[in-house]
KETIGU-517395 format. One line per field, with one value per residue: z, y, x of N, C-alpha, C in turn; residue in one letter. Coordinates in nm, 2 decimals. Example, Ala and Ser with C-alpha at 12.3 -4.5 7.8 and 13.67 -1.06 7.14 Angstrom:
BEGIN
nzz: 0.78_0.71;
nyy: -0.57_-0.22;
nxx: 1.32_1.28;
cazz: 0.78_0.71;
cayy: -0.45_-0.11;
caxx: 1.23_1.37;
czz: 0.78_0.79;
cyy: -0.33_0.00;
cxx: 1.32_1.29;
lumba: A_S;
# end
This chain:
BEGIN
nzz: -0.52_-0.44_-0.29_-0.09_0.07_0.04_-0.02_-0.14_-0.33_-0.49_-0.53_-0.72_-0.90_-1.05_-1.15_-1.33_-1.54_-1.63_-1.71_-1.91_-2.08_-2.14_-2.03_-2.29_-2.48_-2.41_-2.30_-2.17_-2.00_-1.87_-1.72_-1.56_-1.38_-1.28_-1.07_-0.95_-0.85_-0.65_-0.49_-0.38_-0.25_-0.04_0.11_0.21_0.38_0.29_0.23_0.15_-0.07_-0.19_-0.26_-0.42_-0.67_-0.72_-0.78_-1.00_-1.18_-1.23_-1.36_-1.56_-1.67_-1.75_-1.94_-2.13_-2.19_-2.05_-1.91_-1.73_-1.60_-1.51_-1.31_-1.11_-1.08_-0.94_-0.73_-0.59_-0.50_-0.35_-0.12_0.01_0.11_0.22_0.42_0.53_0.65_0.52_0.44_0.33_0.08_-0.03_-0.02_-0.22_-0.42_-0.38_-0.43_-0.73_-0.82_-0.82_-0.95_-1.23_-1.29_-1.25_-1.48_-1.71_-1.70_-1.49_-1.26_-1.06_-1.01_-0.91_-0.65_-0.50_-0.44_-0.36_-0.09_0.02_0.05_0.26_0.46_0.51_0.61_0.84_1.03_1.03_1.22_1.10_1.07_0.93_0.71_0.64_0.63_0.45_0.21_0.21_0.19_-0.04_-0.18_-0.09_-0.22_-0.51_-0.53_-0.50_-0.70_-0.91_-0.83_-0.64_-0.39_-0.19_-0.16_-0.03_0.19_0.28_0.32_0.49_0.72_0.76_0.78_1.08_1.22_1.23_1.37_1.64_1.73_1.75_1.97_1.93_1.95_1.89_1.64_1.54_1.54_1.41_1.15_1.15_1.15_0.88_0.74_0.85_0.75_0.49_0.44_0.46_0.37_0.11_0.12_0.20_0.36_0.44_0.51_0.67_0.87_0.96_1.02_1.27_1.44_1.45_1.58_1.81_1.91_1.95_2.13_2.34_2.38_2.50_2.74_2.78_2.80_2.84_2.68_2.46_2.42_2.39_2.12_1.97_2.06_1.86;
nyy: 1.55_1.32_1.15_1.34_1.40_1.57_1.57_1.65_1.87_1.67_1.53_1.72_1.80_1.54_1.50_1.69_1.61_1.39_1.52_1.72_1.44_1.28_0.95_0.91_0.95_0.88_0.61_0.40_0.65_0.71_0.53_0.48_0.76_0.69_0.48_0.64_0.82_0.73_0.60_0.85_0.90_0.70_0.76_1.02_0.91_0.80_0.51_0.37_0.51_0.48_0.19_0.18_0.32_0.22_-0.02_0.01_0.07_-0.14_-0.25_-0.18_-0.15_-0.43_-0.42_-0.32_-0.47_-0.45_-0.55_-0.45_-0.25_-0.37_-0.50_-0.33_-0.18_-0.40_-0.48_-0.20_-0.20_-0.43_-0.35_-0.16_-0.29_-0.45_-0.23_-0.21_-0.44_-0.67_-0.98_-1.18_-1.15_-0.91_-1.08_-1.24_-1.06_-0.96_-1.16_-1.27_-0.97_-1.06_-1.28_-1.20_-0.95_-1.09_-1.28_-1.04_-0.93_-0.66_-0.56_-0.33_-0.32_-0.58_-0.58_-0.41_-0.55_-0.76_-0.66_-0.59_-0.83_-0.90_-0.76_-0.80_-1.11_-1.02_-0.84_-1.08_-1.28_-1.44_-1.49_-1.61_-1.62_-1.35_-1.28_-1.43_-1.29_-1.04_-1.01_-1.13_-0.88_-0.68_-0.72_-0.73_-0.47_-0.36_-0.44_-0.24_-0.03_0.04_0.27_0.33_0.09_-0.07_0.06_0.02_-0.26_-0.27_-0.20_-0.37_-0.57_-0.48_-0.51_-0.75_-0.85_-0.75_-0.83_-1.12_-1.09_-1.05_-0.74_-0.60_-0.71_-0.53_-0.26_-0.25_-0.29_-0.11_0.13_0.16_0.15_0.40_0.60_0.53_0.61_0.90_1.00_0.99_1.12_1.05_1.06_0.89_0.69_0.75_0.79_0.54_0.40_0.59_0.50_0.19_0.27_0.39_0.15_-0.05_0.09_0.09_-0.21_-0.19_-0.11_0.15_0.32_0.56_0.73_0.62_0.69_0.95_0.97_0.88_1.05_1.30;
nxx: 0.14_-0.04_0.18_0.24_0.11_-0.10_-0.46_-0.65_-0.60_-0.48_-0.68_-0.79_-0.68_-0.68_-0.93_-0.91_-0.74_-0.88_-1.14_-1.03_-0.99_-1.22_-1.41_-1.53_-1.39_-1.10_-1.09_-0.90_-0.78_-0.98_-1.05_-0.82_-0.82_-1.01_-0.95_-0.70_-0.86_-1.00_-0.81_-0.73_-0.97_-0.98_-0.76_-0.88_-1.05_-1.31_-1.42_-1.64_-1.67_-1.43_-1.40_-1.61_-1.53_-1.30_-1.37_-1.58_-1.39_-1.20_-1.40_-1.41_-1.14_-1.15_-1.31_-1.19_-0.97_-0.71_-0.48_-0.21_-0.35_-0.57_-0.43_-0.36_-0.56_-0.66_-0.51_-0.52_-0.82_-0.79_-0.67_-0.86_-1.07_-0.95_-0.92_-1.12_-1.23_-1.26_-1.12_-1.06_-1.16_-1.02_-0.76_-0.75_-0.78_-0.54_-0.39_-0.47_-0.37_-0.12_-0.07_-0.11_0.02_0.27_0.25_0.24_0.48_0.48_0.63_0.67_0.36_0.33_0.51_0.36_0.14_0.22_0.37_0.11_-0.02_0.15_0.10_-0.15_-0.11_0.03_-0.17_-0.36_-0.20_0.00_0.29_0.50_0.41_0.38_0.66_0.78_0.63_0.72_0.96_0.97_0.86_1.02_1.26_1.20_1.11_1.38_1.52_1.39_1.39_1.24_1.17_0.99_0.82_1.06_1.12_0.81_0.83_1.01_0.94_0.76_0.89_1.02_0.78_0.71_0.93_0.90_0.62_0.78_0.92_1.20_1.36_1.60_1.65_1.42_1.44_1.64_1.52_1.38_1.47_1.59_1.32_1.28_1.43_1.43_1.15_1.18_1.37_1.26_1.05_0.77_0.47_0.25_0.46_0.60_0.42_0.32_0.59_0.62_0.43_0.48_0.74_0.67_0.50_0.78_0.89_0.73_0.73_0.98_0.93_0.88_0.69_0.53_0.71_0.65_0.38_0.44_0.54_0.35_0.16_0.27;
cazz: -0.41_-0.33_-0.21_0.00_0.15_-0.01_-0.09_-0.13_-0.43_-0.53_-0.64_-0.80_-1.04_-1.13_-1.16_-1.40_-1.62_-1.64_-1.78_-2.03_-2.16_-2.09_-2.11_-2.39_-2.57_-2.40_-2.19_-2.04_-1.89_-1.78_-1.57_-1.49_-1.32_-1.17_-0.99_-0.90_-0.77_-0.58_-0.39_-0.33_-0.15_0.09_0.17_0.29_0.47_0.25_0.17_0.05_-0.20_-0.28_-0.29_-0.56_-0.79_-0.76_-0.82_-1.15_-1.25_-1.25_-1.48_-1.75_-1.71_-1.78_-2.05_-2.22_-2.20_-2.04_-1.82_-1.65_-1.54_-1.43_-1.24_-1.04_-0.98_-0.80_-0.58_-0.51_-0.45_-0.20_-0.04_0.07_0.08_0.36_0.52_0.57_0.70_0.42_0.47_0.26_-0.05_-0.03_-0.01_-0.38_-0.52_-0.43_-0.53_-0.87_-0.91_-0.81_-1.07_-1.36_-1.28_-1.29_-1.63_-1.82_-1.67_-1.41_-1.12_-0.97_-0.95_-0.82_-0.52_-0.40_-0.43_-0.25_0.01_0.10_0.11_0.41_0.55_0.55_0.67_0.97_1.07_1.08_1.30_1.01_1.06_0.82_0.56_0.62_0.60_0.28_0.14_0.26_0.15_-0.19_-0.24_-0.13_-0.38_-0.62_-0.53_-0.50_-0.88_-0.96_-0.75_-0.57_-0.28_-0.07_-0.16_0.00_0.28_0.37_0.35_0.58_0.83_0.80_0.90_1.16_1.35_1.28_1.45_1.72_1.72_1.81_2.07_1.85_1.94_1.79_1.47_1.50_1.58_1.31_1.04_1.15_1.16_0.76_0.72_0.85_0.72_0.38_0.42_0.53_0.25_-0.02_0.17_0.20_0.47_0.53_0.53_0.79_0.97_0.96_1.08_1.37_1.51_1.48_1.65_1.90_1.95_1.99_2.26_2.43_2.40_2.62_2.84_2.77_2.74_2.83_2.58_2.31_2.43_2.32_1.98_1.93_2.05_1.76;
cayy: 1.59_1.19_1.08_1.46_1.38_1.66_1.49_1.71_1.87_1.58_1.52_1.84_1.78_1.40_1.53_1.74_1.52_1.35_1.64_1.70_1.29_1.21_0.76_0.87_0.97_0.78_0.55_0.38_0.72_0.72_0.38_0.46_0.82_0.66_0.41_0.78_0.92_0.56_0.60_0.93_0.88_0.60_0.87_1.09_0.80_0.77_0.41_0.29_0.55_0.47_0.09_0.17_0.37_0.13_-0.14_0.01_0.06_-0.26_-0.34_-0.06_-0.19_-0.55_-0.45_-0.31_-0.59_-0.35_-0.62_-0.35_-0.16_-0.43_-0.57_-0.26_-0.19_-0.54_-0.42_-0.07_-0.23_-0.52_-0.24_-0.06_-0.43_-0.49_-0.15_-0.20_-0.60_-0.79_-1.01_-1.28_-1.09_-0.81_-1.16_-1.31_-0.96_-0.94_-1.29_-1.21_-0.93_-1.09_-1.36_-1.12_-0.92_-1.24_-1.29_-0.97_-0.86_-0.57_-0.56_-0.24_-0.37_-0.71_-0.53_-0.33_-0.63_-0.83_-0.60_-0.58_-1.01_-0.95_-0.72_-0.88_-1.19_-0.94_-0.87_-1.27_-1.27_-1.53_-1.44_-1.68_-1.59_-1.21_-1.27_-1.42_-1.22_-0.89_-1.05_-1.13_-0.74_-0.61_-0.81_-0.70_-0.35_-0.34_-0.43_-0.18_0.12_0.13_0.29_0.33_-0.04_-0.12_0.11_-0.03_-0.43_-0.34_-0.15_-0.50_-0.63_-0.44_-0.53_-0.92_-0.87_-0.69_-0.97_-1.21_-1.06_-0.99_-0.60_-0.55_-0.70_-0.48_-0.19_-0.24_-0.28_0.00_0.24_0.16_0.21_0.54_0.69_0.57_0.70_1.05_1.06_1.01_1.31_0.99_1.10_0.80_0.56_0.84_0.77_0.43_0.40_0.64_0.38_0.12_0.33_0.33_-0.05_-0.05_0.18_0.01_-0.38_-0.23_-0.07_0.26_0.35_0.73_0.80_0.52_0.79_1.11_0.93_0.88_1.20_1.40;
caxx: 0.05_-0.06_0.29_0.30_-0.03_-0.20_-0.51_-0.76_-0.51_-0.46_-0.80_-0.80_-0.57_-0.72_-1.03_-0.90_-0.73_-1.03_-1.21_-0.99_-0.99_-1.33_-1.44_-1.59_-1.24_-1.04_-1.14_-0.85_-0.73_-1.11_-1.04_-0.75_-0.83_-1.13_-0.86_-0.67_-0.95_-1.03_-0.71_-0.77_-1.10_-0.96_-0.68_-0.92_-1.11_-1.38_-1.39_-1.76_-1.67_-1.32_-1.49_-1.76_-1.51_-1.26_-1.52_-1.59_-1.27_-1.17_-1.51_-1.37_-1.03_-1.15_-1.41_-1.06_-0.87_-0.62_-0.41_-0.18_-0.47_-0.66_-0.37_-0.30_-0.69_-0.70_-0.44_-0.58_-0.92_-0.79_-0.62_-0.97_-1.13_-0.89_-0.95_-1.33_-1.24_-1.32_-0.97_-1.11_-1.19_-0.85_-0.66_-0.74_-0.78_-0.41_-0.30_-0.46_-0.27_0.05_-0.07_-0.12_0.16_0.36_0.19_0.22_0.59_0.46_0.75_0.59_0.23_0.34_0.55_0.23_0.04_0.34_0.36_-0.03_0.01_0.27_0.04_-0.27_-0.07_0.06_-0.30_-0.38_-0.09_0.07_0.38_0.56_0.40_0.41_0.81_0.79_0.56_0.75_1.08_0.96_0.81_1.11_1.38_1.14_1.15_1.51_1.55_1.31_1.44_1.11_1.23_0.88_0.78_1.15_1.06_0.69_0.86_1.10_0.80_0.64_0.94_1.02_0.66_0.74_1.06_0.83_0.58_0.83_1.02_1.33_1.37_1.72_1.59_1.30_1.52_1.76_1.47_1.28_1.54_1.62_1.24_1.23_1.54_1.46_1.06_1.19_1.46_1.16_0.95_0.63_0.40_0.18_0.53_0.67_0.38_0.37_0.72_0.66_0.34_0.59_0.87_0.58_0.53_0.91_0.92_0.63_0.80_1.12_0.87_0.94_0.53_0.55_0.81_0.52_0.30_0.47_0.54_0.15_0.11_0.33;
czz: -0.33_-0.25_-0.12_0.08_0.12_-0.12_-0.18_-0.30_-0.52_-0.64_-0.68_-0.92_-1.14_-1.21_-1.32_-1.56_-1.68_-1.73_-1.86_-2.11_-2.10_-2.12_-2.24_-2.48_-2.52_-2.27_-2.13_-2.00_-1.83_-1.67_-1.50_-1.34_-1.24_-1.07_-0.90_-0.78_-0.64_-0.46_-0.30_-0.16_-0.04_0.16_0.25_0.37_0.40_0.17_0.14_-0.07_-0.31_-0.34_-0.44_-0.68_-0.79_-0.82_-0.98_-1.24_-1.31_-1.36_-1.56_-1.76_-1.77_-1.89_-2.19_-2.27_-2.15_-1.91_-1.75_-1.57_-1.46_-1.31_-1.10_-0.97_-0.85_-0.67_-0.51_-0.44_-0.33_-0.14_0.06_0.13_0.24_0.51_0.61_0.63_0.64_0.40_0.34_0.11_-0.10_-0.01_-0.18_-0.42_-0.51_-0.51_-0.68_-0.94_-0.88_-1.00_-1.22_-1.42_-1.32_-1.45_-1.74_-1.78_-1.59_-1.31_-1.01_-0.91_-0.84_-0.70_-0.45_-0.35_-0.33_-0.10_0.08_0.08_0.27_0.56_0.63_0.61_0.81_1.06_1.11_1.17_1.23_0.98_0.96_0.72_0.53_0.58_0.46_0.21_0.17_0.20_0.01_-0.28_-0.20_-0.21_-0.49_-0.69_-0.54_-0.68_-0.95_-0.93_-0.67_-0.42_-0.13_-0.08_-0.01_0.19_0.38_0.39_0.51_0.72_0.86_0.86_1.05_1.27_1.34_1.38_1.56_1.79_1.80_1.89_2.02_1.82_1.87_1.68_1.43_1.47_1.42_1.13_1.01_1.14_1.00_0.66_0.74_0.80_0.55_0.33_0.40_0.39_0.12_0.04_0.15_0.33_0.56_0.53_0.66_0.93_1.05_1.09_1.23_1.49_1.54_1.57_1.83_2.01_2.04_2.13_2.43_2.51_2.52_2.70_2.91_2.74_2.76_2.72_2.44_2.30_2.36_2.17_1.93_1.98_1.92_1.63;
cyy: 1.46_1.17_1.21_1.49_1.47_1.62_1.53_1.79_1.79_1.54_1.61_1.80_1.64_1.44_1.61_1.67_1.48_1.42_1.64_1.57_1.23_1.04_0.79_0.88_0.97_0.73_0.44_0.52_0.77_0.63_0.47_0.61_0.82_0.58_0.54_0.81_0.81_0.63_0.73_0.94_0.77_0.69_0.95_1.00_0.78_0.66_0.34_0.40_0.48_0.33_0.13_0.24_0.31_-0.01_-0.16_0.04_-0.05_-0.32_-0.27_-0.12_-0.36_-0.56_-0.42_-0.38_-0.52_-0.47_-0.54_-0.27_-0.21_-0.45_-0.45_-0.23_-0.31_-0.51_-0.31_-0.14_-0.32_-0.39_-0.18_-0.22_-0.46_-0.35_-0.15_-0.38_-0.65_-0.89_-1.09_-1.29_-1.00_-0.93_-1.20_-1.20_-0.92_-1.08_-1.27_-1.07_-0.95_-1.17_-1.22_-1.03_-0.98_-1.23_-1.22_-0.91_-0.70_-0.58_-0.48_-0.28_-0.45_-0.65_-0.49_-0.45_-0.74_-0.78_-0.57_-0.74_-0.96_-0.85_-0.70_-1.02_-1.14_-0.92_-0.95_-1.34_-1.41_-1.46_-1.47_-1.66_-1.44_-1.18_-1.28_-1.36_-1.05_-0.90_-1.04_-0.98_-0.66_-0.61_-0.76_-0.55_-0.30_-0.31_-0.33_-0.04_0.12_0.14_0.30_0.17_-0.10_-0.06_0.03_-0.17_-0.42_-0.29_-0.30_-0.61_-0.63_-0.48_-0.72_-0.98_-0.88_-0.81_-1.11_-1.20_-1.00_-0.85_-0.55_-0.58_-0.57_-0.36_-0.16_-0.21_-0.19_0.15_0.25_0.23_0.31_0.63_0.67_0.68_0.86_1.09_1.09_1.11_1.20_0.96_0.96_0.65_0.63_0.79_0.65_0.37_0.47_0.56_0.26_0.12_0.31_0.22_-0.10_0.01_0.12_-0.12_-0.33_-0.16_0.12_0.35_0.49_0.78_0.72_0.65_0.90_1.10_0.96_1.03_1.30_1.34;
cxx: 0.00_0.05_0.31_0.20_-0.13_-0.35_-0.60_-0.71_-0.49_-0.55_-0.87_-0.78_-0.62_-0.84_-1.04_-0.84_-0.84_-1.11_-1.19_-0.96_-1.06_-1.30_-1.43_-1.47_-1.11_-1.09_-1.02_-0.78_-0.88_-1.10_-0.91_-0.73_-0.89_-1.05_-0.80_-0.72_-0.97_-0.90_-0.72_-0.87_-1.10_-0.81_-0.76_-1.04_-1.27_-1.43_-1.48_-1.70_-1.55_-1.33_-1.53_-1.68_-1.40_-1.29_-1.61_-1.47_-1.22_-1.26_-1.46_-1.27_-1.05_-1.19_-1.26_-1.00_-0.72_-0.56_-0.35_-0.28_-0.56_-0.57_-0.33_-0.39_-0.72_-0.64_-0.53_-0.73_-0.91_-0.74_-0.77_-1.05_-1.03_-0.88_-1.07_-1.31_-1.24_-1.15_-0.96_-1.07_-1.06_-0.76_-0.67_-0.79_-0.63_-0.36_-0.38_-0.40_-0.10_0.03_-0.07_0.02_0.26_0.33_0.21_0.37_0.57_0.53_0.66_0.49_0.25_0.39_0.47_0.15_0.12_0.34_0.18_-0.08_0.05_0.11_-0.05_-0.23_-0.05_-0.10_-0.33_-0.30_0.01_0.17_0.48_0.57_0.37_0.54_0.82_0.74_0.66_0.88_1.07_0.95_0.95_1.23_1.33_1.13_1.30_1.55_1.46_1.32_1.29_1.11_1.09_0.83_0.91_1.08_0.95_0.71_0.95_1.02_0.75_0.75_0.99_0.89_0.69_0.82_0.96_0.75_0.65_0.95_1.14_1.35_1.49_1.71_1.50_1.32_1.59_1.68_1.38_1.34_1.58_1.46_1.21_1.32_1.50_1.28_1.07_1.28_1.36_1.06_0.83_0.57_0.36_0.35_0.59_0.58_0.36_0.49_0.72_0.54_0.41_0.67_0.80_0.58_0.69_0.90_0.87_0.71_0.91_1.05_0.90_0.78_0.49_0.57_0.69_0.42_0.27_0.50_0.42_0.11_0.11_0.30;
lumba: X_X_X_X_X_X_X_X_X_X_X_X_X_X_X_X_X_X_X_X_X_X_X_X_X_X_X_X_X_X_X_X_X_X_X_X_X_X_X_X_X_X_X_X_X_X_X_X_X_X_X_X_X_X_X_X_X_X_X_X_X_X_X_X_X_X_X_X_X_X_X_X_X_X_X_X_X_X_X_X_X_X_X_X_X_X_X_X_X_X_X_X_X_X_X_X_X_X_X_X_X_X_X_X_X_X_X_X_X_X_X_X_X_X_X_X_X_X_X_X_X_X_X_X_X_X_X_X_X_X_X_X_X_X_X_X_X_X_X_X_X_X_X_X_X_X_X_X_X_X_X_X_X_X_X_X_X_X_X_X_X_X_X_X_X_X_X_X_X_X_X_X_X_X_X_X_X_X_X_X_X_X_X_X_X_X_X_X_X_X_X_X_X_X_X_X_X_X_X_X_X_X_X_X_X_X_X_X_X_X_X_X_X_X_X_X;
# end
């Protein structure tokens, strides 16, 4: 139901979980639903909340000694940390979970956390190091099968292309990102891809047709 956008379902079902394996008896599937739920609540745009329960997450997963758990909360929480502005702070909560990642053998984590480097580089309009950063998460995803990580690297490349004039790059790497979003049925990469497609349309001056994209 997260990856099908259904969010609201979504945090039905966690909620539920939850219930049945309270903190008190087990407490890391207590952190780790409170992370769930976290992502949840920045899906449906609620992001002082998804903040504050990602915010304790990460203190249950720490008080654990649960490394995986922590490493994945760091991410989720720059994630929201970088939606609310905080660039600063969503930057070394990802490079700590690249580092840990690195550290305890997590591929998956490290790619999310890889890929929201490139993208907070893209933002800063640090293009350089959005490349590498977008490059590294998708080599990583590749060996991992993680076909939406591969997906949202190659979105980030596609606007770098964008960025620097280079439309047949941008073209070529946006059209791999939306074919492989649409094959995995993942809403917010679909959409993604279709803001992009956007941009594209815009750069050759095609701003009507940018229009009726952002329209649908």
């Amino acid at each position: 139901h997260l990856q099908l956008g259904h969010y609201e379902k979504a945090g039905r079902w966690l909620r539920r979980v939850l219930a049945q394996s309270p903190p008190e008896v087990d407490p890391h599937n207590g952190a780790a639903m409170l992370d769930n739920l976290a992502i949840v609540a920045k899906r449906l745009g609620r992001y002082d909340e998804a903040r504050r329960m990602s915010t304790e997450s990460l203190v249950q997963h720490r008080r654990l000694g649960d490394a995986p758990g922590e490493a994945l909360c760091l991410n989720n929480l720059g994630a929201v940390l970088l939606i609310l502005g905080d660039h600063d702070a969503a930057a070394a909560h990802f490079r700590d979970s690249v580092t840990l990642s690195d550290r305890h053998g997590l591929p998956a984590t490290r790619t999310y956390a890889l890929g929201n480097l490139a993208e907070l580089a893209l933002i800063r309009g640090e293009l350089d190091a959005a490349a590498g950063h977008s490059r590294r998460a998708y080599e990583t995803a590749a060996q991992t099968g993680a076909r939406g990580i591969q997906a949202w690297a190659r979105n980030v490349d596609a606007r770098i292309a964008l960025r620097r004039g280079a439309l047949a790059e941008a073209r070529t790497a946006l059209r791999e990102s939306l074919e492989s979003a649409v094959a995995i049925g993942q809403r917010t990469l679909v959409t993604g891809g279709l803001i992009a497609f956007a941009e594209l349309l815009a750069a050759q001056g095609e701003v009507e047709a940018a229009r009726r994209v952002l329209d649908y």
